[in-house]
PDB file of N, CA, C and O in Angstrom:
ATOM      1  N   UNK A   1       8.125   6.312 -32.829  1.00  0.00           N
ATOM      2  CA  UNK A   1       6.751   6.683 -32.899  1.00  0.00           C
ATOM      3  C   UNK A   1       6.203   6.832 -31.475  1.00  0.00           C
ATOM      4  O   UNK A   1       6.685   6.109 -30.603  1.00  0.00           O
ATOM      5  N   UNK A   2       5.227   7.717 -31.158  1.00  0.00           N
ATOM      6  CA  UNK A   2       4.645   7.879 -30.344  1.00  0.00           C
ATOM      7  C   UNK A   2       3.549   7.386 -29.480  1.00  0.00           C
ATOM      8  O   UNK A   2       2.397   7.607 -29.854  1.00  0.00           O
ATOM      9  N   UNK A   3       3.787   6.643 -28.193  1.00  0.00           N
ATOM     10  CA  UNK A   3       2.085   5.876 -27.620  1.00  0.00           C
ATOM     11  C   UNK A   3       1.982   6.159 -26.587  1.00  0.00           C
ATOM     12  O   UNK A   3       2.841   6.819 -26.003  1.00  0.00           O
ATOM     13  N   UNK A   4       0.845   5.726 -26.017  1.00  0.00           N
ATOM     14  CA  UNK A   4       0.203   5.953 -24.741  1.00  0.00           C
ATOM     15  C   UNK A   4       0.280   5.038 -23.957  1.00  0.00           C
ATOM     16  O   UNK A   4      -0.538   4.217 -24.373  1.00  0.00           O
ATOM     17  N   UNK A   5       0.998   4.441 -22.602  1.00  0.00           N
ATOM     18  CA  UNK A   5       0.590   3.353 -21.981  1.00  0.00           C
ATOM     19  C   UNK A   5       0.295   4.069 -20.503  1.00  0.00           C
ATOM     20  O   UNK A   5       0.901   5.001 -19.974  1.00  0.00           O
ATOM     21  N   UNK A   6      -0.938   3.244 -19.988  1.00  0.00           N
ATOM     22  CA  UNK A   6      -1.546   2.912 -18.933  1.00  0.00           C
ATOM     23  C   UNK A   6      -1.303   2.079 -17.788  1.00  0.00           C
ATOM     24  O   UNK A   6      -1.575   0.897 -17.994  1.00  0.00           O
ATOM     25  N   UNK A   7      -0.902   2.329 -16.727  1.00  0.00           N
ATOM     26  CA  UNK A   7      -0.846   1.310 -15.947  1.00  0.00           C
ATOM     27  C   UNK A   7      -1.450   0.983 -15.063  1.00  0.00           C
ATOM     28  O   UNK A   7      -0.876   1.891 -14.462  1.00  0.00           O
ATOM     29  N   UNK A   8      -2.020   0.603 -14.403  1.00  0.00           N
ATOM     30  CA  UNK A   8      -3.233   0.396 -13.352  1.00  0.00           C
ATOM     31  C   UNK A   8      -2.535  -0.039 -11.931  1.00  0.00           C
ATOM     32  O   UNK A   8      -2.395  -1.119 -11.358  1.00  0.00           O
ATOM     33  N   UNK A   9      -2.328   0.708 -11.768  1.00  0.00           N
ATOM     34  CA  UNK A   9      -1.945   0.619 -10.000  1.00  0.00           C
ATOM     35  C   UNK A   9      -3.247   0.780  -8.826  1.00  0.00           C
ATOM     36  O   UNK A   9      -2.987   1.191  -7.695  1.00  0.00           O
ATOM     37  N   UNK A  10      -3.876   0.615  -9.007  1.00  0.00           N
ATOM     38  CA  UNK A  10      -4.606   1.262  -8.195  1.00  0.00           C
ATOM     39  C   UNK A  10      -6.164  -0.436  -8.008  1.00  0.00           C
ATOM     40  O   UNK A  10      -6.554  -0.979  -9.042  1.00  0.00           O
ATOM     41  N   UNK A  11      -6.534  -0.741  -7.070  1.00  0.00           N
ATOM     42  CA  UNK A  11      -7.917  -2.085  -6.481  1.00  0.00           C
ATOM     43  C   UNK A  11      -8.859  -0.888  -7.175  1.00  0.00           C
ATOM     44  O   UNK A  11      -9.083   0.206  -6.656  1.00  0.00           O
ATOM     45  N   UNK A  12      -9.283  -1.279  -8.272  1.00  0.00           N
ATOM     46  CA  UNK A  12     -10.541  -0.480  -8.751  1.00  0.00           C
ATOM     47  C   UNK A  12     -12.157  -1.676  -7.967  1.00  0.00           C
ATOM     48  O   UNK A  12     -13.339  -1.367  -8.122  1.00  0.00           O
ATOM     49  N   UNK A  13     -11.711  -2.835  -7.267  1.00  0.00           N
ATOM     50  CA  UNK A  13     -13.122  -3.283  -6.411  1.00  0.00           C
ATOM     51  C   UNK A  13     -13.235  -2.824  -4.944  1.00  0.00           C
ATOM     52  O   UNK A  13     -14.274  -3.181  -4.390  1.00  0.00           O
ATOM     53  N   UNK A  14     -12.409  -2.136  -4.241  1.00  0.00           N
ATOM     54  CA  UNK A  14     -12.406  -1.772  -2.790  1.00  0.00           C
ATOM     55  C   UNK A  14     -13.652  -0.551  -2.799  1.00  0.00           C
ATOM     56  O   UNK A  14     -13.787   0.481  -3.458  1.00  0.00           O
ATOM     57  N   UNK A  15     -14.315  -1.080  -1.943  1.00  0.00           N
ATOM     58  CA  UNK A  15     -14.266  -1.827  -0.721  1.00  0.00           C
ATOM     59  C   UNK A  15     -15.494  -3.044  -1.776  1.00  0.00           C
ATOM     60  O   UNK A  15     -16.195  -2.885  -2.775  1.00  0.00           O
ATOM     61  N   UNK A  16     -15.191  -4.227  -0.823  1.00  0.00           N
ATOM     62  CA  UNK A  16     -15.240  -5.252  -1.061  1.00  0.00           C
ATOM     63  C   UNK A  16     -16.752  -5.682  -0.558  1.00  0.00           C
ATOM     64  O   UNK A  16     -17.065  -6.840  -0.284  1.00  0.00           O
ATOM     65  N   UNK A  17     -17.327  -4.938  -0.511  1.00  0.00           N
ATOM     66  CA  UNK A  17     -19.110  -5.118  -0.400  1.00  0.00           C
ATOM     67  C   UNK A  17     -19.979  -5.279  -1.274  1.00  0.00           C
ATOM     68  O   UNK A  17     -20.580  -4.284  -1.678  1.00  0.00           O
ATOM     69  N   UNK A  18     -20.282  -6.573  -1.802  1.00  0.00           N
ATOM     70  CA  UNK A  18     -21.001  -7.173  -2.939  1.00  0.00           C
ATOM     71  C   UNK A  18     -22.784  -6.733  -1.735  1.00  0.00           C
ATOM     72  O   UNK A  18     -22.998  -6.507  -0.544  1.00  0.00           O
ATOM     73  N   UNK A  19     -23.530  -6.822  -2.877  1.00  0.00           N
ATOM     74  CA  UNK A  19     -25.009  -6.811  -2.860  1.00  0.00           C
ATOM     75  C   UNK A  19     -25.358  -8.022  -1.676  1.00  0.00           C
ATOM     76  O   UNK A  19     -24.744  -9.089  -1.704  1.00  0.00           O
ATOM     77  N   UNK A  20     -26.125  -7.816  -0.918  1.00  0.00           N
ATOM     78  CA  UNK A  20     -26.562  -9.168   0.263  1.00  0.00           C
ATOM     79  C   UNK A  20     -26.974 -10.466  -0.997  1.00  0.00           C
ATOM     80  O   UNK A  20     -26.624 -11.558  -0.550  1.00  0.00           O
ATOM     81  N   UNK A  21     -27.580 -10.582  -2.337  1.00  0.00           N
ATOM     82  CA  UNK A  21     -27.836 -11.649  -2.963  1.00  0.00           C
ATOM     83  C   UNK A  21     -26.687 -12.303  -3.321  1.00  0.00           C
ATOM     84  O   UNK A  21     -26.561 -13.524  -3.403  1.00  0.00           O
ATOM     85  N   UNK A  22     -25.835 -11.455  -3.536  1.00  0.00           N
ATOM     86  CA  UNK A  22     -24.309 -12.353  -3.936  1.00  0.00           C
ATOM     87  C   UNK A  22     -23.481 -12.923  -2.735  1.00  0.00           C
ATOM     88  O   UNK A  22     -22.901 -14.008  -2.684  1.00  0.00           O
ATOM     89  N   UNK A  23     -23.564 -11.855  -1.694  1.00  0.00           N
ATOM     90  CA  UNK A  23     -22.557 -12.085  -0.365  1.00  0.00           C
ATOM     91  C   UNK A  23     -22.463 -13.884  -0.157  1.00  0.00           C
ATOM     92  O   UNK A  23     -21.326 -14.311   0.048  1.00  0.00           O
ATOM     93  N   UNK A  24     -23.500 -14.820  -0.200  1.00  0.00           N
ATOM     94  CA  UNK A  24     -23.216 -16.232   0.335  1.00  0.00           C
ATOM     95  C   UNK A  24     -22.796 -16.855  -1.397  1.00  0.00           C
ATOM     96  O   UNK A  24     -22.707 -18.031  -1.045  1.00  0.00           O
ATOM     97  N   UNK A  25     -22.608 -16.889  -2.343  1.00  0.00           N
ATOM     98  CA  UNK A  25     -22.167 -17.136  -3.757  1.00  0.00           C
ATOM     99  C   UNK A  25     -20.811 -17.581  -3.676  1.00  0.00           C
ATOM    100  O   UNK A  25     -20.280 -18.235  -4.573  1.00  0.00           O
ATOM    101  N   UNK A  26     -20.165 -17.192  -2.473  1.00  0.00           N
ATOM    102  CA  UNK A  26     -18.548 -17.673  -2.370  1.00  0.00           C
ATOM    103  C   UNK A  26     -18.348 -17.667  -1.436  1.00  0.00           C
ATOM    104  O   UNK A  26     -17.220 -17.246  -1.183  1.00  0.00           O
ATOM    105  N   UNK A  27     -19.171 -18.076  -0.280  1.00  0.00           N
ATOM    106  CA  UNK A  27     -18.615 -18.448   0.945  1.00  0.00           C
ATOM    107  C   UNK A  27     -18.328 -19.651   0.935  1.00  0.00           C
ATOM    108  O   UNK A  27     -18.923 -20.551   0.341  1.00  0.00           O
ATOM    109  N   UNK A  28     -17.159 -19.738   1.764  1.00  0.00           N
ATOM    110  CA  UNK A  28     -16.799 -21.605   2.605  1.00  0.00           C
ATOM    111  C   UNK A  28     -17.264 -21.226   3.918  1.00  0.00           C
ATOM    112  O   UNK A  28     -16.355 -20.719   4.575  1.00  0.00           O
ATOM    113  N   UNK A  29     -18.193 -21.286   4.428  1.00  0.00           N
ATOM    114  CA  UNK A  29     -17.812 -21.385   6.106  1.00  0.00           C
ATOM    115  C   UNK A  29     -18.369 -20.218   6.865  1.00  0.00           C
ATOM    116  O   UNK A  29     -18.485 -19.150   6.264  1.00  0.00           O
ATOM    117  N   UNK A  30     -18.676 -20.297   7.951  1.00  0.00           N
ATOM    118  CA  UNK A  30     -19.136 -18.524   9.186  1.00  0.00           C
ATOM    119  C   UNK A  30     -17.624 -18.268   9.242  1.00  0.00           C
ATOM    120  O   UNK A  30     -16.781 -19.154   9.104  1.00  0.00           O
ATOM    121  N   UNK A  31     -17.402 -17.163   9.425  1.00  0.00           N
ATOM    122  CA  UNK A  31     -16.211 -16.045   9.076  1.00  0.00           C
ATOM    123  C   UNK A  31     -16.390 -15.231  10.124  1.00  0.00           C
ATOM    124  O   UNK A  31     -17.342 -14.452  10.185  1.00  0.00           O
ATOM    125  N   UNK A  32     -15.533 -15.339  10.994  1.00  0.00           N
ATOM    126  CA  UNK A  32     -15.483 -14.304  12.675  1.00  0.00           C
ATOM    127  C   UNK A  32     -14.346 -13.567  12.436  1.00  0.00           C
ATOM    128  O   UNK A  32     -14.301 -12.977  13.516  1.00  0.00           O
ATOM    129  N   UNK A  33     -13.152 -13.060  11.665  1.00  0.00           N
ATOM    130  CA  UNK A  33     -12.379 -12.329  11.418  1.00  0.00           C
ATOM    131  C   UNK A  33     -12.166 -11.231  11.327  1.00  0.00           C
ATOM    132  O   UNK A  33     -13.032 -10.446  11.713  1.00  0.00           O
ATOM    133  N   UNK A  34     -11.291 -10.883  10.942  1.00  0.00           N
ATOM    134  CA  UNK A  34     -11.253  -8.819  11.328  1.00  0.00           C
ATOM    135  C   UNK A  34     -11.752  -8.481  10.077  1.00  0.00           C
ATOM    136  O   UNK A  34     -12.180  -7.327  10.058  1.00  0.00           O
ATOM    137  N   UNK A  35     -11.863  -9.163   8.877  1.00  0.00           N
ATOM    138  CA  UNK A  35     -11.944  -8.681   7.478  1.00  0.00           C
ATOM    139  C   UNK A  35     -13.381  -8.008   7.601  1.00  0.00           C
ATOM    140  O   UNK A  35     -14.261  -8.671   8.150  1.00  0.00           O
ATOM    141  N   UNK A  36     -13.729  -6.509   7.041  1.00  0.00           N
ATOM    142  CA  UNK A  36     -15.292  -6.362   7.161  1.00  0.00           C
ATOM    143  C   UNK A  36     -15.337  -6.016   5.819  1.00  0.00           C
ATOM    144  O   UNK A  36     -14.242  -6.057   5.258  1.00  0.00           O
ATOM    145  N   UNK A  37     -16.234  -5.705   5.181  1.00  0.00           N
ATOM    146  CA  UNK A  37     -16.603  -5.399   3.677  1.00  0.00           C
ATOM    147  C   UNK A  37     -16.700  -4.328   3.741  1.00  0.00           C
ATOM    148  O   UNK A  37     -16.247  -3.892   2.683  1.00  0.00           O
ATOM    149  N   UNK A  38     -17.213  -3.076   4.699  1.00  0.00           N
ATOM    150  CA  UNK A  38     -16.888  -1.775   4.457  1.00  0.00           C
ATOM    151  C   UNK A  38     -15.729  -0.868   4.801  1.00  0.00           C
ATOM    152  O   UNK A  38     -15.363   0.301   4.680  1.00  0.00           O
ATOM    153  N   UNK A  39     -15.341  -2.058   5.303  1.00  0.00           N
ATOM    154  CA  UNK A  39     -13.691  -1.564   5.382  1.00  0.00           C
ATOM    155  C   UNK A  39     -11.911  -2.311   4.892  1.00  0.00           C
ATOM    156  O   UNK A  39     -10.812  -2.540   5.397  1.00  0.00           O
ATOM    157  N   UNK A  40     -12.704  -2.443   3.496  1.00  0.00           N
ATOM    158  CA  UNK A  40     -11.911  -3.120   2.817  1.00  0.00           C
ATOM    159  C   UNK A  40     -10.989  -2.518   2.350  1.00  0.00           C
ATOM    160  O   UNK A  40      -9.866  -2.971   2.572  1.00  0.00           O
ATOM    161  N   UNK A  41     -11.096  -1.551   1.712  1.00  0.00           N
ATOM    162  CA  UNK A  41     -10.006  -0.648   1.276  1.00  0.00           C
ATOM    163  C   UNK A  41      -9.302  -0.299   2.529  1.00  0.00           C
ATOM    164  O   UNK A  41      -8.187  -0.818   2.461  1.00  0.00           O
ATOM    165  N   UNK A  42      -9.450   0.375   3.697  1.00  0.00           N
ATOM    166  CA  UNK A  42      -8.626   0.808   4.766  1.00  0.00           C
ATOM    167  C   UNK A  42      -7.521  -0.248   5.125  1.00  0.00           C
ATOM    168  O   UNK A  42      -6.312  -0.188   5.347  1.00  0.00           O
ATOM    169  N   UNK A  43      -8.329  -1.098   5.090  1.00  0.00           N
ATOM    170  CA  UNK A  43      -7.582  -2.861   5.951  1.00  0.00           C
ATOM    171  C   UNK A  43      -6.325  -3.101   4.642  1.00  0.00           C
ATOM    172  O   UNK A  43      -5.137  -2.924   4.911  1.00  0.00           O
ATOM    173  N   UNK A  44      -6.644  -3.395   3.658  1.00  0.00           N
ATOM    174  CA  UNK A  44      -5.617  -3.254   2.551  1.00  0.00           C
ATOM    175  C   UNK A  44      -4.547  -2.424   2.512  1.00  0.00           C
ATOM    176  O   UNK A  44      -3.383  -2.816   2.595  1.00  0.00           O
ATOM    177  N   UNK A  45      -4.966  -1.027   2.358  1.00  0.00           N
ATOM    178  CA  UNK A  45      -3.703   0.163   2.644  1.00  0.00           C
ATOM    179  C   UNK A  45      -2.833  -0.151   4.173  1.00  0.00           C
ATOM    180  O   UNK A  45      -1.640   0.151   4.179  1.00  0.00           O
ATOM    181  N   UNK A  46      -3.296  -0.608   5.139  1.00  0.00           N
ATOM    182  CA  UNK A  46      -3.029  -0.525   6.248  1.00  0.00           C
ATOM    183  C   UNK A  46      -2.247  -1.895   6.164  1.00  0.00           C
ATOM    184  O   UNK A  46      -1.321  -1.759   6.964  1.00  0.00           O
ATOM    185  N   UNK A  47      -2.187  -2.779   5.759  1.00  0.00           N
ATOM    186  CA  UNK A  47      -1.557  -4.122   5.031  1.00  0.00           C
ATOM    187  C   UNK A  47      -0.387  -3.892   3.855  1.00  0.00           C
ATOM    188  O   UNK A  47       0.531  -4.712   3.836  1.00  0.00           O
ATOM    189  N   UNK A  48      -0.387  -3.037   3.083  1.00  0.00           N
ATOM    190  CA  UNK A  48       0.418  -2.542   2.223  1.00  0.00           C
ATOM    191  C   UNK A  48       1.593  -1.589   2.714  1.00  0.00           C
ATOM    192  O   UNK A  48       2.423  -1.198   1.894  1.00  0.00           O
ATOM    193  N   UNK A  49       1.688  -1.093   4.496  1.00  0.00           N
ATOM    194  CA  UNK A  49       2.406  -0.404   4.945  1.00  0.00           C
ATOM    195  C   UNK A  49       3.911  -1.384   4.858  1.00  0.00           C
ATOM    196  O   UNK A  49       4.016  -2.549   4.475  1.00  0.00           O
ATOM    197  N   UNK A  50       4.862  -0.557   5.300  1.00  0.00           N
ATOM    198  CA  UNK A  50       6.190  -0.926   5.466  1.00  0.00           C
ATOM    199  C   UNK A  50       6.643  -1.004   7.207  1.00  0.00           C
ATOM    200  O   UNK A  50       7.317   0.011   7.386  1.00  0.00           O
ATOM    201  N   UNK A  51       6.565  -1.639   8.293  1.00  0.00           N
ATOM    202  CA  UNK A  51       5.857  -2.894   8.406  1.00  0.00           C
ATOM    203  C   UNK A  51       4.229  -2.980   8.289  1.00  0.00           C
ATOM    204  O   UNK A  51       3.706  -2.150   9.032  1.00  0.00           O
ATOM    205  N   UNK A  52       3.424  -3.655   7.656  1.00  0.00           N
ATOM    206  CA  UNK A  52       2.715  -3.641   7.980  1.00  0.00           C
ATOM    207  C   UNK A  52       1.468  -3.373   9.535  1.00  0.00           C
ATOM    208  O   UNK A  52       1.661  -3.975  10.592  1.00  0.00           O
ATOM    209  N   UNK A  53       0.590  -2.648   9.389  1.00  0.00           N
ATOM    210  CA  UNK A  53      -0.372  -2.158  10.408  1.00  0.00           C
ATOM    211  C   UNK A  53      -1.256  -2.996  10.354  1.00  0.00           C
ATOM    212  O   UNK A  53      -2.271  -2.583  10.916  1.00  0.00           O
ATOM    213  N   UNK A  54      -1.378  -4.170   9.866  1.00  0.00           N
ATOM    214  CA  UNK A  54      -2.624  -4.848   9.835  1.00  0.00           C
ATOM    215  C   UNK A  54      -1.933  -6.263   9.435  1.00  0.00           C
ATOM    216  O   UNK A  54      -0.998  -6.194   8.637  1.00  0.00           O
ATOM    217  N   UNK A  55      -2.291  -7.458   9.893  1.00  0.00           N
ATOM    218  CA  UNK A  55      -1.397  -9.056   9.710  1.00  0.00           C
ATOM    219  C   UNK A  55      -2.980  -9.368   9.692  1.00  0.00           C
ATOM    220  O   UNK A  55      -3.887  -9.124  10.488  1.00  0.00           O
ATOM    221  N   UNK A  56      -2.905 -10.142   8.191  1.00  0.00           N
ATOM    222  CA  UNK A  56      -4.156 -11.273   7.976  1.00  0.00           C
ATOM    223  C   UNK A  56      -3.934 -12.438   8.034  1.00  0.00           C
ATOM    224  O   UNK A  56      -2.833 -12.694   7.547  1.00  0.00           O
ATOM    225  N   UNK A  57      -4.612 -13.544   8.511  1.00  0.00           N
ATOM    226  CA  UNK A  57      -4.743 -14.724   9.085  1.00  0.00           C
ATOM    227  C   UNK A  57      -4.879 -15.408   7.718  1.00  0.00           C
ATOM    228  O   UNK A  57      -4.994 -14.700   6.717  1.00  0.00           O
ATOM    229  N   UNK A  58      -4.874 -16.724   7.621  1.00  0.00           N
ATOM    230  CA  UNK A  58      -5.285 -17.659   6.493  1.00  0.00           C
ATOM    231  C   UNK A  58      -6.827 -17.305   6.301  1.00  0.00           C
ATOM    232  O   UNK A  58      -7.219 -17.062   5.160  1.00  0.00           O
ATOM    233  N   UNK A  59      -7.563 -17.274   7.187  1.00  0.00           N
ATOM    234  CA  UNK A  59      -8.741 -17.252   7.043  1.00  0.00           C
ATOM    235  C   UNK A  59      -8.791 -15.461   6.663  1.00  0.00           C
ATOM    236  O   UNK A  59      -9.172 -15.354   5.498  1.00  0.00           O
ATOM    237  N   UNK A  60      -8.659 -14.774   6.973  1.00  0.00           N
ATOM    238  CA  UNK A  60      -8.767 -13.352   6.088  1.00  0.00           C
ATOM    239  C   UNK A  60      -8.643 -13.420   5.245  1.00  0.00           C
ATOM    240  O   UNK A  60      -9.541 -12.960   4.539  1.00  0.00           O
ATOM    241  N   UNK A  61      -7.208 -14.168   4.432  1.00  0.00           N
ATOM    242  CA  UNK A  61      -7.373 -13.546   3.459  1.00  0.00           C
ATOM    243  C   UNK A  61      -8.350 -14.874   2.486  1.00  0.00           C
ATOM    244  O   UNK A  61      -8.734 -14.864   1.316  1.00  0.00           O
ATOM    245  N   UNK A  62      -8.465 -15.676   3.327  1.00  0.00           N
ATOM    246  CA  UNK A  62      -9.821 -16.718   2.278  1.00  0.00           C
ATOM    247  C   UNK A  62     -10.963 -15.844   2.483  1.00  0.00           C
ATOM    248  O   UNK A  62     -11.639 -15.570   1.491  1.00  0.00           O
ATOM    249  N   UNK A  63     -11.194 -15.500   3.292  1.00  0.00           N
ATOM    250  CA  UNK A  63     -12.518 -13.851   3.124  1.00  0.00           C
ATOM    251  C   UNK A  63     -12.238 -13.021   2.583  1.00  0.00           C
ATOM    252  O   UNK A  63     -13.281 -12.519   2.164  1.00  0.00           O
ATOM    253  N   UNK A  64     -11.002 -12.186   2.112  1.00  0.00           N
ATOM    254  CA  UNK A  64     -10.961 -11.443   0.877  1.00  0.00           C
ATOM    255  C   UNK A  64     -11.089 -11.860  -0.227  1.00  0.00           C
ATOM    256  O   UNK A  64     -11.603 -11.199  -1.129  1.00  0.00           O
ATOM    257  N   UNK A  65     -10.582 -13.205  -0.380  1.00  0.00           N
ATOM    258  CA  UNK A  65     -10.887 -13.798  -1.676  1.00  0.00           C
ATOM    259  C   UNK A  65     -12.510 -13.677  -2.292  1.00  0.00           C
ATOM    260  O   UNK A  65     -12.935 -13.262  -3.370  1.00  0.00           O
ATOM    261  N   UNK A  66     -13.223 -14.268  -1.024  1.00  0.00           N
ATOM    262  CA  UNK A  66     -14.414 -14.559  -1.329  1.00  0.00           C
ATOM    263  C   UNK A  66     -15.375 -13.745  -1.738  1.00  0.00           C
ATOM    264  O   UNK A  66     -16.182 -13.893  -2.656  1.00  0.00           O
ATOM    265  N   UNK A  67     -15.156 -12.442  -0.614  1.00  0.00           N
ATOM    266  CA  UNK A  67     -15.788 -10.831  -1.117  1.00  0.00           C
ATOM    267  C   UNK A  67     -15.282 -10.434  -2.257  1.00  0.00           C
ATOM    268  O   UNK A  67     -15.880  -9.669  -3.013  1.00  0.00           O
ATOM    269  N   UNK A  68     -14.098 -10.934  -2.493  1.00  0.00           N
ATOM    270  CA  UNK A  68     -13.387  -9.743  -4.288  1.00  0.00           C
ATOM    271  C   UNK A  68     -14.396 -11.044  -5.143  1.00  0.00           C
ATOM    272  O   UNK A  68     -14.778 -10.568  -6.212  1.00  0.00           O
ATOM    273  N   UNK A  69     -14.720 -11.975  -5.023  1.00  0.00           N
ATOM    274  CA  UNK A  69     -15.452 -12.594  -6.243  1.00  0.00           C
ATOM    275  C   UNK A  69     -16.267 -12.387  -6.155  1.00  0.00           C
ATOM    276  O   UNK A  69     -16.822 -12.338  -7.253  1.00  0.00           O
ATOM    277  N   UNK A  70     -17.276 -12.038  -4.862  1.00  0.00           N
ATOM    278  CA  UNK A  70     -18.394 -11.795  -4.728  1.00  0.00           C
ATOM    279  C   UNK A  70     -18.559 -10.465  -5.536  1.00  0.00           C
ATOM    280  O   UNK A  70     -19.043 -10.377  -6.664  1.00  0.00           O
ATOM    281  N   UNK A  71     -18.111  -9.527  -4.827  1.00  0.00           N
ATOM    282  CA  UNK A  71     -18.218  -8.378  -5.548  1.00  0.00           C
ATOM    283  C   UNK A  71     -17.942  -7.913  -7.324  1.00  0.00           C
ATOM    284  O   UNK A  71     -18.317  -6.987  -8.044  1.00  0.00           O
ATOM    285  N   UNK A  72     -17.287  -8.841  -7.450  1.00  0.00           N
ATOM    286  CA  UNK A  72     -16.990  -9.103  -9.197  1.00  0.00           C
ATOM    287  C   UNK A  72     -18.033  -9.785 -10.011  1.00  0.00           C
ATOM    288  O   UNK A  72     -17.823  -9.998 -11.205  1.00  0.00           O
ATOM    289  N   UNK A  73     -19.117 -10.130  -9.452  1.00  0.00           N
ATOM    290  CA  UNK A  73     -20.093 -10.988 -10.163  1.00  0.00           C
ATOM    291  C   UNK A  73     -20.574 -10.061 -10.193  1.00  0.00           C
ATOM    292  O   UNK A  73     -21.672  -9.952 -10.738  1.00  0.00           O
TER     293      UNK A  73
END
């Protein structure tokens, strides 16, 4: 029988810029890092290279974390 499957390859939240009311909702801490919110998607692809073009720190990627929840609320 015949079906359809879908696969989702693709960050349907990039770039990672929640509304200024949400932005402090998931912070730990002031954040001086390379991570920016309007350039979230670039920094990602550029991280996804073969070697990578972009190396995130512990603390980056606890700031991506924080913007992808932010932005998900």
């Amino acid at each position: 029988e015949r079906f359809f499957t879908y696969i989702q390859t693709i960050d349907p939240h990039v770039p990672y810029d929640p509304p200024d009311p949400f932005l402090a909702l998931y912070k730990k801490g002031e954040y001086t890092g390379q991570v920016s919110p309007r350039n979230t998607a670039e920094q990602l692809a550029q991280a996804k290279h073969s070697p990578p073009k972009i190396n995130f720190s512990a603390a980056d990627k606890q700031q991506l974390k924080d913007l992808y929840a932010e932005a998900a609320t």
